[in-house]
VEXKOL-446401 format. One record per residue (C-alpha): residue in three letters; x, y, z. Coordinates in nm, 2 decimals. Example, Ala and Ser with C-alpha at 12.3 -4.5 7.8 and 13.67 -1.06 7.14 Angstrom:
2
+------+--------+--------+--------+
: resn :   east :  north :     up :
+------+--------+--------+--------+
:  Ala :   1.23 :  -0.45 :   0.78 :
:  Ser :   1.37 :  -0.11 :   0.71 :
+------+--------+--------+--------+
***
This chain:
439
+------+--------+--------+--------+
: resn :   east :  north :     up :
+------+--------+--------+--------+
:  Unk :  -0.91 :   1.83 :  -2.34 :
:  Unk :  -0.56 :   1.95 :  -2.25 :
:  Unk :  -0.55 :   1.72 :  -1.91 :
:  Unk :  -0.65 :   1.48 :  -2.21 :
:  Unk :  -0.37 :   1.54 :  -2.37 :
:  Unk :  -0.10 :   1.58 :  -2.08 :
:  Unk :  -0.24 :   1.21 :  -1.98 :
:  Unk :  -0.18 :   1.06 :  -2.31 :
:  Unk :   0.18 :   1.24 :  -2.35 :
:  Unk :   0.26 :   1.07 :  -2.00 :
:  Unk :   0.18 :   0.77 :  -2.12 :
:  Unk :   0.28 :   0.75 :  -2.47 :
:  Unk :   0.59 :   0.85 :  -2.37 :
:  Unk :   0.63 :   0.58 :  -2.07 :
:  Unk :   0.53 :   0.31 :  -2.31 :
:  Unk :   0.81 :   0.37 :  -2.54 :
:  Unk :   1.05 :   0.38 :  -2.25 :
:  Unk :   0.91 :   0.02 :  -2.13 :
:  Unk :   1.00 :  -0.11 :  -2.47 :
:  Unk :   1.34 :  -0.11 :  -2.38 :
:  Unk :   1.33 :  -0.11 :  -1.99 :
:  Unk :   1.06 :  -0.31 :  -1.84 :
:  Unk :   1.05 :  -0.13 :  -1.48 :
:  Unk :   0.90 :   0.19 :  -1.63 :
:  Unk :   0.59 :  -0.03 :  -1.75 :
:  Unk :   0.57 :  -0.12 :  -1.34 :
:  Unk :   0.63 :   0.25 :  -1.28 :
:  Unk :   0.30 :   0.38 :  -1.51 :
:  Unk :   0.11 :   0.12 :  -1.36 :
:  Unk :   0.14 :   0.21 :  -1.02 :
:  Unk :   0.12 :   0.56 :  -1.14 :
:  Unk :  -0.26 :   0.48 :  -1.30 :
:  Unk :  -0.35 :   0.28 :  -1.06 :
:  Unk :  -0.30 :   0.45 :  -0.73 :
:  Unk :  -0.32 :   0.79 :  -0.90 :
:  Unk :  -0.59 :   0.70 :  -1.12 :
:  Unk :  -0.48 :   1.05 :  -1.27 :
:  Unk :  -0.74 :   0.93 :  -1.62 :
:  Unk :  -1.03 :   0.94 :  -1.33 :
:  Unk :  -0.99 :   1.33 :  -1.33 :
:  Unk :  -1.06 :   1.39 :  -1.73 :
:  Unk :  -1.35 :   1.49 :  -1.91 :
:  Unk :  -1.25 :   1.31 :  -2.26 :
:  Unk :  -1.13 :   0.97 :  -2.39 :
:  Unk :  -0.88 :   0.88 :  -2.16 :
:  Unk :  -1.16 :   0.89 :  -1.88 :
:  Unk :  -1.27 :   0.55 :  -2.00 :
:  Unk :  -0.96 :   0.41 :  -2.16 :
:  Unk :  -0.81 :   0.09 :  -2.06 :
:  Unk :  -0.46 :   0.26 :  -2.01 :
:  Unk :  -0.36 :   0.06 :  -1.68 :
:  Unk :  -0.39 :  -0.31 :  -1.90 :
:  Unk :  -0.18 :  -0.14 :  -2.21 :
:  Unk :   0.08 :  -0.05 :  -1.96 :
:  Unk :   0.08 :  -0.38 :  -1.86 :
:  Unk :   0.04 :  -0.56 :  -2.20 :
:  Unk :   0.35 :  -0.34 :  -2.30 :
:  Unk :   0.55 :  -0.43 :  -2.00 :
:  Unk :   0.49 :  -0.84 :  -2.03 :
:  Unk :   0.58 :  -0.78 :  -2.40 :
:  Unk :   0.89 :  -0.60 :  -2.26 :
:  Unk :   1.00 :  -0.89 :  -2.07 :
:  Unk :   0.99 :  -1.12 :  -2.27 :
:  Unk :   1.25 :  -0.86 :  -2.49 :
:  Unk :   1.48 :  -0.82 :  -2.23 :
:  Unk :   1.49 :  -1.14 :  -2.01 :
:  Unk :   1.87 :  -0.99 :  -1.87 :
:  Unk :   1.64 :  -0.73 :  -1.71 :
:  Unk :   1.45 :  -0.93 :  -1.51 :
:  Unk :   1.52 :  -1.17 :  -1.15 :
:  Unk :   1.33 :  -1.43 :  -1.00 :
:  Unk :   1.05 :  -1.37 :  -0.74 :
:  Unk :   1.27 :  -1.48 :  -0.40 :
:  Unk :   1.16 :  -1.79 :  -0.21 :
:  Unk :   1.03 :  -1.63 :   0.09 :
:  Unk :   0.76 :  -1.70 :   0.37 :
:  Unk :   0.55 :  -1.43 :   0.26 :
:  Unk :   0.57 :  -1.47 :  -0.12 :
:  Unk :   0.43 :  -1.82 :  -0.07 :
:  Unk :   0.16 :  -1.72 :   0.11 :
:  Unk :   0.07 :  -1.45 :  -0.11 :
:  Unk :   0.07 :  -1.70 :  -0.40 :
:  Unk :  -0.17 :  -1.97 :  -0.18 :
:  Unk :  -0.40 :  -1.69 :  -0.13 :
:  Unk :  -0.41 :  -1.59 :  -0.48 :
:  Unk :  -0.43 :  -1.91 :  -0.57 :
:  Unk :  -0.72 :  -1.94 :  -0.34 :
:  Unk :  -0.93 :  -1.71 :  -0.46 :
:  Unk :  -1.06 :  -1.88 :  -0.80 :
:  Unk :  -1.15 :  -2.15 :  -0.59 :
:  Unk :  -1.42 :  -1.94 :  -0.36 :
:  Unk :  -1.52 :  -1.77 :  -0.67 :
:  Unk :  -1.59 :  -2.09 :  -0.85 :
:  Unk :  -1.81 :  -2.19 :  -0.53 :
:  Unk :  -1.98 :  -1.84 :  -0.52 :
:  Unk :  -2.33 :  -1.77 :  -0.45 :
:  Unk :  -2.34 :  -1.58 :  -0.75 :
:  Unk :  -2.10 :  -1.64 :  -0.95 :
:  Unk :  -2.10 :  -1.40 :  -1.26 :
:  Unk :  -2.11 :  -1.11 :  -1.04 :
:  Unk :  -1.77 :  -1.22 :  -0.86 :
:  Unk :  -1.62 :  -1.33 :  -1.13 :
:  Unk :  -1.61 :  -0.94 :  -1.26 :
:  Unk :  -1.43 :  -0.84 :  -0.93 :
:  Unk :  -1.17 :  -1.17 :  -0.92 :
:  Unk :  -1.06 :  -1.08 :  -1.28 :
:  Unk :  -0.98 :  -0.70 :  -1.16 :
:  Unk :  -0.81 :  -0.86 :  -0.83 :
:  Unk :  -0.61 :  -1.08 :  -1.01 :
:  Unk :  -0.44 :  -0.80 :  -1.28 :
:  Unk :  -0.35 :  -0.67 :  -0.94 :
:  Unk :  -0.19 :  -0.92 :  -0.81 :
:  Unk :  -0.04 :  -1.04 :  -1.14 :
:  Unk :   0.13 :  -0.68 :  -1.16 :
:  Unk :   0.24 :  -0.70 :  -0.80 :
:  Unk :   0.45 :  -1.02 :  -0.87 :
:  Unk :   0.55 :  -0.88 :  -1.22 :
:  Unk :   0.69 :  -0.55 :  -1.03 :
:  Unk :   0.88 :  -0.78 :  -0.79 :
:  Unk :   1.03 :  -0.92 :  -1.11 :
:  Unk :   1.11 :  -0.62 :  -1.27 :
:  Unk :   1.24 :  -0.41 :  -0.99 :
:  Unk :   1.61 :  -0.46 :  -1.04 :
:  Unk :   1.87 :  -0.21 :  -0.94 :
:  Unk :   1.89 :   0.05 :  -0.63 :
:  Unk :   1.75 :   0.32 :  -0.88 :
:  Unk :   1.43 :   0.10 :  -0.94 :
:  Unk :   1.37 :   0.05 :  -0.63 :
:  Unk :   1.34 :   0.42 :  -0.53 :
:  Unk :   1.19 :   0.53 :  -0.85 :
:  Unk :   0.90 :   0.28 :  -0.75 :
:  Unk :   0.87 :   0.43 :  -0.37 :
:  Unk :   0.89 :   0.80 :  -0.55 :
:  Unk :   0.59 :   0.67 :  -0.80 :
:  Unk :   0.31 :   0.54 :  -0.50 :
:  Unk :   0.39 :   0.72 :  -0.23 :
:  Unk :   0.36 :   1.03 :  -0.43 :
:  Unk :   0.08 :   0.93 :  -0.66 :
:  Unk :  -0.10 :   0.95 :  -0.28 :
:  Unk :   0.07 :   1.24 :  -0.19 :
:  Unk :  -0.05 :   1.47 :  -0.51 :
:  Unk :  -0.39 :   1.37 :  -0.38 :
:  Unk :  -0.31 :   1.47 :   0.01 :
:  Unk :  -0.18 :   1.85 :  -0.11 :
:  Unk :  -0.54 :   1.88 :  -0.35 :
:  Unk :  -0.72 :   1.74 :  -0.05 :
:  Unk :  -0.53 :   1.90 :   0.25 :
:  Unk :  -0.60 :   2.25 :   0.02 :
:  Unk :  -0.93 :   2.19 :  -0.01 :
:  Unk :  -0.99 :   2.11 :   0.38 :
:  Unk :  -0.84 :   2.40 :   0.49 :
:  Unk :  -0.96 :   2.65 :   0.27 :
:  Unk :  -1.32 :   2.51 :   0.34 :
:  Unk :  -1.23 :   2.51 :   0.69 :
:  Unk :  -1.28 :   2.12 :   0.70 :
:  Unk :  -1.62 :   2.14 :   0.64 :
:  Unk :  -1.63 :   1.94 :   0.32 :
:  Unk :  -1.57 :   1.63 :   0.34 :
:  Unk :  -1.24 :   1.51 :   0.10 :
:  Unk :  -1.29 :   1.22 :  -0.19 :
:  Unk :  -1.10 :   1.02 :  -0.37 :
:  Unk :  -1.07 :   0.93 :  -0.75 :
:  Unk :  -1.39 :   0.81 :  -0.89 :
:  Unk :  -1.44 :   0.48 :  -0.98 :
:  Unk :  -1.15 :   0.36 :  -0.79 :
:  Unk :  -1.07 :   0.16 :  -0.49 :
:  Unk :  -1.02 :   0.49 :  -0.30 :
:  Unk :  -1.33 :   0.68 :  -0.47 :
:  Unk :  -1.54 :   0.67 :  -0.08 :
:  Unk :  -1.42 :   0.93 :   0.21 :
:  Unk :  -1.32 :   0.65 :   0.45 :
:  Unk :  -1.10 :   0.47 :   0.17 :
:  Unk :  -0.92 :   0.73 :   0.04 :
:  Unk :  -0.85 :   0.84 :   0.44 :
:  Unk :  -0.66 :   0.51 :   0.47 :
:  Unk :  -0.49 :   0.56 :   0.17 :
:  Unk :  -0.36 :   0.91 :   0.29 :
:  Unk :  -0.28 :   0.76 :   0.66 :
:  Unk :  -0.08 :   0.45 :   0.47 :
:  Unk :   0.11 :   0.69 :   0.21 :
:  Unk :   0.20 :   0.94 :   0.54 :
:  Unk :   0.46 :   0.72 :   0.68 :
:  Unk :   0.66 :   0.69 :   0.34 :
:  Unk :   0.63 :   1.04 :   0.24 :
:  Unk :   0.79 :   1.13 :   0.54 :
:  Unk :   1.10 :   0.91 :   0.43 :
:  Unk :   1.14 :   1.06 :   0.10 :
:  Unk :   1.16 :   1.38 :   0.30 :
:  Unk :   1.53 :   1.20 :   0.38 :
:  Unk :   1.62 :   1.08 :   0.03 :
:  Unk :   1.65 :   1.41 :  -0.14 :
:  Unk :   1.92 :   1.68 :  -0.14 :
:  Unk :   1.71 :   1.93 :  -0.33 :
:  Unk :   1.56 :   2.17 :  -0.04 :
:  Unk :   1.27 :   2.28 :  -0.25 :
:  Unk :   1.16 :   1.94 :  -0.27 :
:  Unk :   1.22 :   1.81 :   0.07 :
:  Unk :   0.94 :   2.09 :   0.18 :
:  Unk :   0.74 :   1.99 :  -0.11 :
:  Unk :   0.73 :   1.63 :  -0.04 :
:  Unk :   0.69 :   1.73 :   0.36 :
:  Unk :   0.41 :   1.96 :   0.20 :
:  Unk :   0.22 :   1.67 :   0.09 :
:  Unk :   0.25 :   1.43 :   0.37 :
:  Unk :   0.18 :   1.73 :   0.62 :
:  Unk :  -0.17 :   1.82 :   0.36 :
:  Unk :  -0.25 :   1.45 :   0.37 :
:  Unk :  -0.28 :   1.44 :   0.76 :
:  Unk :  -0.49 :   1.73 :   0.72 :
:  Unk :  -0.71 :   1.56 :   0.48 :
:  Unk :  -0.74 :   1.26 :   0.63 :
:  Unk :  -0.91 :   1.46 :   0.93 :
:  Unk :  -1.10 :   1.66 :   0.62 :
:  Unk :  -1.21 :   1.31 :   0.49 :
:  Unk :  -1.44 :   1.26 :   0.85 :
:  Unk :  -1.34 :   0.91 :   0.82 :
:  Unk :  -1.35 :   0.79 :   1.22 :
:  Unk :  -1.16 :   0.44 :   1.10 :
:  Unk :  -0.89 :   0.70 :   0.95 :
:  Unk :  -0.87 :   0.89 :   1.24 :
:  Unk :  -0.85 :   0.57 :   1.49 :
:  Unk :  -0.57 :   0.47 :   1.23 :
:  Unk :  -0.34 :   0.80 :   1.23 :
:  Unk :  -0.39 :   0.78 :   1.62 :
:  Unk :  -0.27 :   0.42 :   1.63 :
:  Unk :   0.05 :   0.54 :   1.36 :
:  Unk :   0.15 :   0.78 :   1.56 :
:  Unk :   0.15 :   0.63 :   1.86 :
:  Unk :   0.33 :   0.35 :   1.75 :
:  Unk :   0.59 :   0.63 :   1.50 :
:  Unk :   0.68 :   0.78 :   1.88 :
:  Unk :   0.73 :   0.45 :   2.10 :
:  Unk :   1.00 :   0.34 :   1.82 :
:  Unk :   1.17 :   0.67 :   1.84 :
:  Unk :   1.49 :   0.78 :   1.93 :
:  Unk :   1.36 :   1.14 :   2.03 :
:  Unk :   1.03 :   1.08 :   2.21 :
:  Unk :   1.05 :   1.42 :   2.33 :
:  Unk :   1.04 :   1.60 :   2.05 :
:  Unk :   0.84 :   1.44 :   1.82 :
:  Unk :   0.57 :   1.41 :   2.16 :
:  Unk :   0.58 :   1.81 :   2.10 :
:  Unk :   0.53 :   1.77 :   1.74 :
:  Unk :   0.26 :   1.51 :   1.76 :
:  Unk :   0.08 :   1.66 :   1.97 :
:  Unk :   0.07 :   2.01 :   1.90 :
:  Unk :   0.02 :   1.92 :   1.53 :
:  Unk :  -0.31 :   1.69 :   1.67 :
:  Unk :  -0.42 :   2.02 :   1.92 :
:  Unk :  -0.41 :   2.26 :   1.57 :
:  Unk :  -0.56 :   2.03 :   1.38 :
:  Unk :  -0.86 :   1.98 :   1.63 :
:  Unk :  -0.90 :   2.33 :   1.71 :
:  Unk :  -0.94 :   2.43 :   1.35 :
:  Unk :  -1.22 :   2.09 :   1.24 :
:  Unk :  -1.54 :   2.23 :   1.32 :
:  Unk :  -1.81 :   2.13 :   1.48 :
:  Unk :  -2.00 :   1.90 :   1.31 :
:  Unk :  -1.66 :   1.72 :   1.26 :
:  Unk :  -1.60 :   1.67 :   1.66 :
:  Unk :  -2.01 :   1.56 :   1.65 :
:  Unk :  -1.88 :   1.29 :   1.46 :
:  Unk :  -1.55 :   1.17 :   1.55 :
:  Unk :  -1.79 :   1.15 :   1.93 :
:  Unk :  -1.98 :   0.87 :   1.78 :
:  Unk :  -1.67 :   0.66 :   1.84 :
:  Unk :  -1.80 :   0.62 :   2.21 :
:  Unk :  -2.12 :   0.59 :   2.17 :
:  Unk :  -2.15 :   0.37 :   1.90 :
:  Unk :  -2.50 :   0.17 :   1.96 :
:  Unk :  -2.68 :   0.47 :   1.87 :
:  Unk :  -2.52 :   0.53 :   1.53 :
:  Unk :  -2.69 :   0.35 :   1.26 :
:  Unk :  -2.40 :   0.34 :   1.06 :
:  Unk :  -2.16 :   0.18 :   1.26 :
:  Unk :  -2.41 :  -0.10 :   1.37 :
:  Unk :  -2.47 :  -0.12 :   0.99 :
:  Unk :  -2.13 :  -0.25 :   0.96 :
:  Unk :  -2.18 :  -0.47 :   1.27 :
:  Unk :  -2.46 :  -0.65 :   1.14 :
:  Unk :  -2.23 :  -0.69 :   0.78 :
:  Unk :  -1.96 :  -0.83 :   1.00 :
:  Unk :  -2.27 :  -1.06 :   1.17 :
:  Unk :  -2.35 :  -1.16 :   0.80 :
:  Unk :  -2.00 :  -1.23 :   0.69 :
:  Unk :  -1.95 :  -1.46 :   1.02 :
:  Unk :  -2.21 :  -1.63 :   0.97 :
:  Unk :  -2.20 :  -1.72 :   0.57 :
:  Unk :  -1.86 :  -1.86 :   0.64 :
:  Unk :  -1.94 :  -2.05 :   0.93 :
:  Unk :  -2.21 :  -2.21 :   0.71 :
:  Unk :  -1.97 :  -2.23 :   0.39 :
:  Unk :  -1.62 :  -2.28 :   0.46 :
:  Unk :  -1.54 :  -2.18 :   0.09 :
:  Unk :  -1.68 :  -1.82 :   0.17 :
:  Unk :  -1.96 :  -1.68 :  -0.05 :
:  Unk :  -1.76 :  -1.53 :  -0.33 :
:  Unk :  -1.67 :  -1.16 :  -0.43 :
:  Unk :  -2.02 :  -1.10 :  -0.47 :
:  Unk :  -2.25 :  -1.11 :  -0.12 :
:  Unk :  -2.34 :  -0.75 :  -0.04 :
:  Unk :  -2.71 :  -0.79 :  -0.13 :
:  Unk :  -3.10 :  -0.88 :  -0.05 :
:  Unk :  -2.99 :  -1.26 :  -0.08 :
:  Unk :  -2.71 :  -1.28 :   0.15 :
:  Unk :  -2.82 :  -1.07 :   0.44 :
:  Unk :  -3.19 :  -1.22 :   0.40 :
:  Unk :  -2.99 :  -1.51 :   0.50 :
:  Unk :  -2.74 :  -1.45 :   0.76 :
:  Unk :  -2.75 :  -1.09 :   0.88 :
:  Unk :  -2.93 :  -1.04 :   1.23 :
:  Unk :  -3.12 :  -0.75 :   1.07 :
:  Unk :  -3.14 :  -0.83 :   0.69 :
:  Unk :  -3.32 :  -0.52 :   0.56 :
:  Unk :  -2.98 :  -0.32 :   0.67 :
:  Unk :  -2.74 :  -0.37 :   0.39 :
:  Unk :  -2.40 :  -0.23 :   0.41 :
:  Unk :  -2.02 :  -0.36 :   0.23 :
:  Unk :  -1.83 :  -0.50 :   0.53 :
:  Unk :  -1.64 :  -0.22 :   0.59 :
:  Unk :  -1.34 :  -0.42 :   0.73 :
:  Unk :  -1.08 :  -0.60 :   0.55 :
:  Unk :  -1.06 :  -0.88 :   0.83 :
:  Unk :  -1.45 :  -0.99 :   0.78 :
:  Unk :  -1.46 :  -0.85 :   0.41 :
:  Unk :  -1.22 :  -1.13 :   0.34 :
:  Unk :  -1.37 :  -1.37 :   0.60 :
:  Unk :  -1.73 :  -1.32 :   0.41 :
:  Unk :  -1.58 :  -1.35 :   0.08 :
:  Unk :  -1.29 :  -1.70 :   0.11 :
:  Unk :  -1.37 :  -1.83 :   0.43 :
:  Unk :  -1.15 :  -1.89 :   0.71 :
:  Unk :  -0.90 :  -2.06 :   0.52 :
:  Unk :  -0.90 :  -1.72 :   0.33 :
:  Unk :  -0.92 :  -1.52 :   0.61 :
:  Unk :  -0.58 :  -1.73 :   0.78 :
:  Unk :  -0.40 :  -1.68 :   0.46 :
:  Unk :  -0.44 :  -1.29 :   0.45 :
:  Unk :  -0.38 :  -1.27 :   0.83 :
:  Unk :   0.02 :  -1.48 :   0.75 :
:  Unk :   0.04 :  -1.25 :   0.48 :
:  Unk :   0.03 :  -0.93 :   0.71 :
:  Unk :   0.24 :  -1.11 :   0.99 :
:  Unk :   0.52 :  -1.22 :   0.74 :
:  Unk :   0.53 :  -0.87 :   0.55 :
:  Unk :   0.55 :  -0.75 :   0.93 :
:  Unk :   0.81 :  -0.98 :   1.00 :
:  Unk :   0.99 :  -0.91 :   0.65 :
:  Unk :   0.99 :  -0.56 :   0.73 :
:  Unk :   1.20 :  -0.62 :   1.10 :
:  Unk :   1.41 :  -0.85 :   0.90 :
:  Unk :   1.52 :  -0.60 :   0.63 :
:  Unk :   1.54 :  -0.31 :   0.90 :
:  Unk :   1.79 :  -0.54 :   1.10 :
:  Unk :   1.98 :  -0.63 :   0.82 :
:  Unk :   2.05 :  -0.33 :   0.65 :
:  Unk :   2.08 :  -0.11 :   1.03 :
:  Unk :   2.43 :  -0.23 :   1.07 :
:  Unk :   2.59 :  -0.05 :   0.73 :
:  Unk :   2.53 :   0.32 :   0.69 :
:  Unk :   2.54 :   0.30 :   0.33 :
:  Unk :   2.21 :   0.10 :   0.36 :
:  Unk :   2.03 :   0.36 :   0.57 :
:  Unk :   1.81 :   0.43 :   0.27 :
:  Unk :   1.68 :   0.08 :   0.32 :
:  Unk :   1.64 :   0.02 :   0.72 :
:  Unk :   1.47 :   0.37 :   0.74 :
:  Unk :   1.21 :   0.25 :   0.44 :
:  Unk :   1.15 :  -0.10 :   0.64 :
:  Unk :   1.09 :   0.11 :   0.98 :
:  Unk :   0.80 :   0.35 :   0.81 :
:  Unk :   0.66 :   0.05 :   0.65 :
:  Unk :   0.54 :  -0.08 :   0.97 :
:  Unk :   0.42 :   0.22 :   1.11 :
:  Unk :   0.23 :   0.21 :   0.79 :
:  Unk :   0.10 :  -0.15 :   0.79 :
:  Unk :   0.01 :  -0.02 :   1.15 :
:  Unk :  -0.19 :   0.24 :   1.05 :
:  Unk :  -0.37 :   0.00 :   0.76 :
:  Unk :  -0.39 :  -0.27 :   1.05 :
:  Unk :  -0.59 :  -0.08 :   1.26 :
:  Unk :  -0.82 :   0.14 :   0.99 :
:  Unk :  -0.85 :  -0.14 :   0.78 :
:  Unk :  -1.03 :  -0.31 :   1.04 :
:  Unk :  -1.31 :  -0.08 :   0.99 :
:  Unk :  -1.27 :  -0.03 :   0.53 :
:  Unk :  -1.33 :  -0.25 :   0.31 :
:  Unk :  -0.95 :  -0.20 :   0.13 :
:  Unk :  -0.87 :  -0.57 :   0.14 :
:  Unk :  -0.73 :  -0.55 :  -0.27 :
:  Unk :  -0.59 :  -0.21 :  -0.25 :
:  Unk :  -0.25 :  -0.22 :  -0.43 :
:  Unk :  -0.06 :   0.05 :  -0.19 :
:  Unk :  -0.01 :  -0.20 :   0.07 :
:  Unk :   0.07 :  -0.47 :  -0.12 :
:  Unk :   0.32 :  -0.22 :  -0.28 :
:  Unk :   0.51 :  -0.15 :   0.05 :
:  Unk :   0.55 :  -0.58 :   0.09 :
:  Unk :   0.65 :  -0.56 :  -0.28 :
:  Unk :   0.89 :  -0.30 :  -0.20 :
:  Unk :   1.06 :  -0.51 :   0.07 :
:  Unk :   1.09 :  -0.84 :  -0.11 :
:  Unk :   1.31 :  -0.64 :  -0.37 :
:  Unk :   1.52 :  -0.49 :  -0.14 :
:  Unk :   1.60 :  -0.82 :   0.07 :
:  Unk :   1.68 :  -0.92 :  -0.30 :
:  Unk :   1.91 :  -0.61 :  -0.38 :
:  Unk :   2.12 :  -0.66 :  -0.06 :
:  Unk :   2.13 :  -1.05 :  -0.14 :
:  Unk :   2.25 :  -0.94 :  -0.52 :
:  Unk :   2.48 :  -0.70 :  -0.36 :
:  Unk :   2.65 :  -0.97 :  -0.02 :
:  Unk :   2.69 :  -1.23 :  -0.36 :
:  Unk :   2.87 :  -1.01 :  -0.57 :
:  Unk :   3.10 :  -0.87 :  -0.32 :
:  Unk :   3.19 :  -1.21 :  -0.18 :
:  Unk :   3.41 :  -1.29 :  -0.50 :
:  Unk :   3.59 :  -0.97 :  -0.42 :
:  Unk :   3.66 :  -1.04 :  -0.06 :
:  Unk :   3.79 :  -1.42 :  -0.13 :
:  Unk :   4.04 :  -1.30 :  -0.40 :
:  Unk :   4.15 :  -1.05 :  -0.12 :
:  Unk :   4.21 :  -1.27 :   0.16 :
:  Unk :   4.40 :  -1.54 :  -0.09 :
:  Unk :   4.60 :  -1.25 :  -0.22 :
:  Unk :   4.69 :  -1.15 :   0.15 :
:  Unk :   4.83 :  -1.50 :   0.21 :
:  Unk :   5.04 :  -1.55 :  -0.09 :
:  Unk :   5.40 :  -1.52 :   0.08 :
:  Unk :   5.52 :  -1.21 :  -0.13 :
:  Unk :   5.24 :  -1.01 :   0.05 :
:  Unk :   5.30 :  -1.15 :   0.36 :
:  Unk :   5.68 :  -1.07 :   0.32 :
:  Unk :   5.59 :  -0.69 :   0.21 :
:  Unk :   5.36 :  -0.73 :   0.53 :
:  Unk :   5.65 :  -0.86 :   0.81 :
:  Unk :   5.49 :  -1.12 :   0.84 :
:  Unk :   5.75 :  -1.48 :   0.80 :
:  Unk :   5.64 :  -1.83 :   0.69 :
+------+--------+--------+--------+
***
């Protein structure tokens, strides 16, 4: 009852601030649905429909206070991200079974509607933080719960996420904490306040740890890739080699057994029945969209499909990759249009970085864009084995980067003005007689 009640207060009390500023609507719905902090209560708000209020409430908003919102920017990435939206109705209107994908399109589509609507609403420098401040910890709270749990079971148990959420299975909510590491670790840089510098470096430290605790093997291939990649881009290769490894040696010594039995499997896949379980659902997806270029719809994870394209069709399994879970589901054209949409977000992210590296004001910025591609990294490489194709976190870091190449356009235009009236002032002739300087 009283995490009832401390849910509702949140709520209520972000509502009535997103009647008169629409960002904090976008705020409380990437608090609810990253969080899914209404997944953990025994009452009413377990079941309540809390994430569409917050987003009623914020379209309402907007139309209120139109000076509070900016276009969505004309950008490579933003069209593609639109074409594959856009795309999506069209494979689900060709679906096998079409009632069944029509259920998961509608909750795909809120999504991606409340992506765009962020973009719109994610004004000012203080938006743009609050919003990083709002997902990356919304993961991080659930790292520290994990990361406890893990250790005081002596990674044993195996770590969960929210129920009934995208991140509800162990290998999901593994690449959730491997994508929310990188960002957590650059909050650790935006904050004067000691206590919470070690908090926040708390969380992302206790997420690594549960991500191990979550036995996920497509988690642990990913934080191996992140890292990696974290230590060829940095400046001190020594000493965060040191750190890297000797943080990966403690770790390992304290998993157990049974942990170690598993992560083994890697190598010897063939004789695991679960990974060729997910080999014969990337078989099916292959071969459904060879035979229908329009894909087979949200909905082809059962006796009909694999009875008729899966090598063994008596071994059902969700594809457990983003790459064929998309492929299965829109096709190839689908499947092209989400592979541009990771290789312009990647590209976005080098553009913003390079931008904003040459003014030290707008470190805040270039350091952001640099930990967002060690974290599409890590989601590159473990998404190739989840099926987290619609998971919002991801699409928040692109999200995240569109706004800020918007800020720092909003910022150049508004300081041009400044700098003409300047330069003309400089060559009236009484300034350039003040300066020495004759006719």
């Amino acid at each position: 009852m009283l995490r009832d009640l401390a849910i509702l207060s949140i709520v209520v009390f972000a509502l009535a601030v997103t009647f008169r500023r629409p960002y904090a609507g976008a705020l409380l719905w990437a608090w609810l649905s990253i969080l899914n902090p209404h997944r953990y209560s025994y009452g009413v708000t377990y079941s309540m429909p809390l994430a569409m209020i917050a987003a009623l409430v914020t379209f309402i908003s907007m139309m209120m206070h139109r000076d509070q919102i900016r276009s969505v920017p004309s950008l490579p990435v933003v069209w593609v991200w639109l074409v594959f939206c856009l795309w999506m109705p069209v494979t689900t209107a060709a679906a096998f079974h079409v009632d069944g994908s029509l259920e998961m399109l509608s909750k795909v589509t809120k999504i991606m509607f409340m992506m765009f609507v962020t973009i719109v609403v994610t004004v000012e420098k203080k938006h743009i933080q609050s919003l990083i401040w709002v997902y990356a910890m919304s993961i991080g709270l659930l790292g520290l719960k994990s990361g406890i749990y893990t250790l005081a079971g002596g990674g044993s148990g195996r770590v969960w996420g929210p129920p009934e959420s995208f991140i509800y299975g162990n290998n999901e909510i593994g690449l959730a904490f491997v994508v929310a590491i990188p960002i957590l670790y650059y909050l650790t840089f935006q904050t004067q306040k000691r206590w919470l510098k070690y908090f926040v470096f708390g969380c992302a430290a206790a997420s690594a740890l549960a991500t191990f605790g979550t036995q996920s093997r497509g988690a642990f291939l990913a934080i191996a890739a992140m890292a990696s990649f974290l230590w060829f881009k940095s400046d001190r290769k020594f000493a965060l080699g040191v750190l890297l490894v000797a943080g990966g040696m403690a770790i390992l010594a304290f998993m157990p057994d049974e942990w170690h039995s598993r992560m083994d499997t890697i190598k010897t896949y063939e004789a695991d029945a679960s990974a060729m379980g997910r080999i014969n659902a990337w078989w099916m997806t292959f071969n459904l969209a060879k035979d229908n270029w329009l894909g087979g719809g949200f909905d082809i994870y059962n006796v009909t499909m694999f009875s008729l394209y899966a090598p063994n069709p008596t071994d059902i399994h969700a594809a457990h990759s983003i790459y064929f879970q998309v492929l299965g589901e829109h096709g190839f054209v689908g499947l092209i249009l989400y592979l541009l949409f990771g290789f312009f977000s990647w590209r976005l992210a080098s553009q913003v970085q390079q931008r904003a590296s040459s003014k030290p004001e707008l470190d805040w910025i270039s350091r952001f864009a640099l930990m967002a591609k060690v974290s599409i990294i890590g989601f590159a490489v473990g998404g190739a084995f989840l099926s987290l194709a619609y998971f919002d976190l991801p699409y928040y870091l692109t999200v995240t980067l569109i706004v800020m190449l918007r800020w720092m356009d909003i910022q150049d235009n508004q300081a041009t003005p400044a700098r003409q009236q300047l330069v003309r002032r400089s060559q009236t002739p009484a300034v350039r007689g003040r300066a020495g300087v004759g006719p």
